[in-house]
C-alpha positions in Angstrom: 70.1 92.8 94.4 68.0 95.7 94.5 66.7 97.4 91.2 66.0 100.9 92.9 69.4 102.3 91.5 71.0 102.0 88.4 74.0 99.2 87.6 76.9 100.6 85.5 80.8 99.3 85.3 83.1 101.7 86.4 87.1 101.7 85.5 89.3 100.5 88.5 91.8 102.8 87.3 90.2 106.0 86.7 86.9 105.6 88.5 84.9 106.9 85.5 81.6 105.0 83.7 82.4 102.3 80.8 80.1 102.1 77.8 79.3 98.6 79.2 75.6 97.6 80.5 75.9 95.4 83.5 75.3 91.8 81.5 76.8 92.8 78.9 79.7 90.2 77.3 83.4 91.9 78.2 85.7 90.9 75.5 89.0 90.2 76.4 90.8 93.1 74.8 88.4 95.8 76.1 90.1 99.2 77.5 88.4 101.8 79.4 88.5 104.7 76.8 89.4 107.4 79.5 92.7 105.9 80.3 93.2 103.1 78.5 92.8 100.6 81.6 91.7 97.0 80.7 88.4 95.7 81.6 88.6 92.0 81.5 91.1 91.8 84.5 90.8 91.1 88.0 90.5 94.5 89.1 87.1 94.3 87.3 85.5 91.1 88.6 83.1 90.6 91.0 85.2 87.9 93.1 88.5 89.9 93.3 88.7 90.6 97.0 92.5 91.4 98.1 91.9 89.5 101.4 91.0 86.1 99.5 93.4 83.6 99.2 94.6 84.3 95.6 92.8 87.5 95.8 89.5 85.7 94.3 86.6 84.8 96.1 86.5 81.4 93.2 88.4 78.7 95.4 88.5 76.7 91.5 90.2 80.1 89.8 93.4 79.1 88.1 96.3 82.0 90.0 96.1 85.2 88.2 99.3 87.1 89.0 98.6 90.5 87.1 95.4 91.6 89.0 95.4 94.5 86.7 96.0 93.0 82.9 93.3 91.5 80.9 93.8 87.4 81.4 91.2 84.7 80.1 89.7 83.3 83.3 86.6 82.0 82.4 85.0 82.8 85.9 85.6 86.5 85.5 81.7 88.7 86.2 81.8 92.0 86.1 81.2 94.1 88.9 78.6 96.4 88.9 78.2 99.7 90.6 75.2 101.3 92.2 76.0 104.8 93.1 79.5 106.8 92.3 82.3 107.2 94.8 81.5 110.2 96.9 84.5 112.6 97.6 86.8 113.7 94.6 87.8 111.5 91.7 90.7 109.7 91.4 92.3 112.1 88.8 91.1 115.0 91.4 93.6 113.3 94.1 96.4 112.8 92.1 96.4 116.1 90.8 96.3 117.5 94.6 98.8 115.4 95.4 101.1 116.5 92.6 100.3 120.1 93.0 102.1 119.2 97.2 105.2 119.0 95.0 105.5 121.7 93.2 107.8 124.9 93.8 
C-alpha cells in the first residue's frame, strides 16, 4: 500500500469522511455522524466483498446476516480510502432521483 495519498474511512451509506484515522480502534457502537450509519458493520470492513461466499473474503468468519448493522466479528478491519468517489455524492443522486418524481 502506497503512502502517496492519504487513508480516511468513508460512510458506506452517505459516502462522506468519518472522524476515524485509518488504524484507529472502531468501537462497536460507532455511527457516522452525517447519517447516523454504523461503522463497525460489514459494509465497513475490508473483507466484505458481495461475490464471496458469505459476502466476506475471511473463510473462518462466523455468518453475519445484517451486512449493514454493527455485529461483534472480531476479524472486522476497516477499510480505508485513498481518493473520493468521482461523480456526484450519494445524497446528490437521490435528490435527482426524487426531483424525477415530482409534479
Amino acid at each position: 500500500m502506497s503512502n502517496d495519498h492519504p487513508q480516511y474511512l468513508q460512510c458506506w451509506r452517505c459516502f462522506k469522511d468519518l472522524p476515524l484515522e485509518v488504524g484507529e480502534r472502531v468501537m462497536l457502537h460507532e455511527e457516522c455522524p452525517s447519517c447516523g450509519a454504523g461503522v463497525h458493520c460489514c459494509k465497513m470492513c475490508e473483507y466484505y466483498d458481495t461475490t464471496a461466499y458469505n459476502e466476506c473474503h475471511e473463510p473462518i468468519a462466523e455468518r453475519v446476516v445484517h451486512k449493514d448493522k454493527a455485529n461483534f466479528c472480531d476479524l472486522f478491519s476497516p477499510k480505508a480510502h485513498h481518493e473520493k468517489p468521482k461523480g456526484p455524492s450519494r445524497e446528490e443522486q437521490l435528490k435527482a432521483a426524487a426531483a424525477l418524481f415530482k409534479d
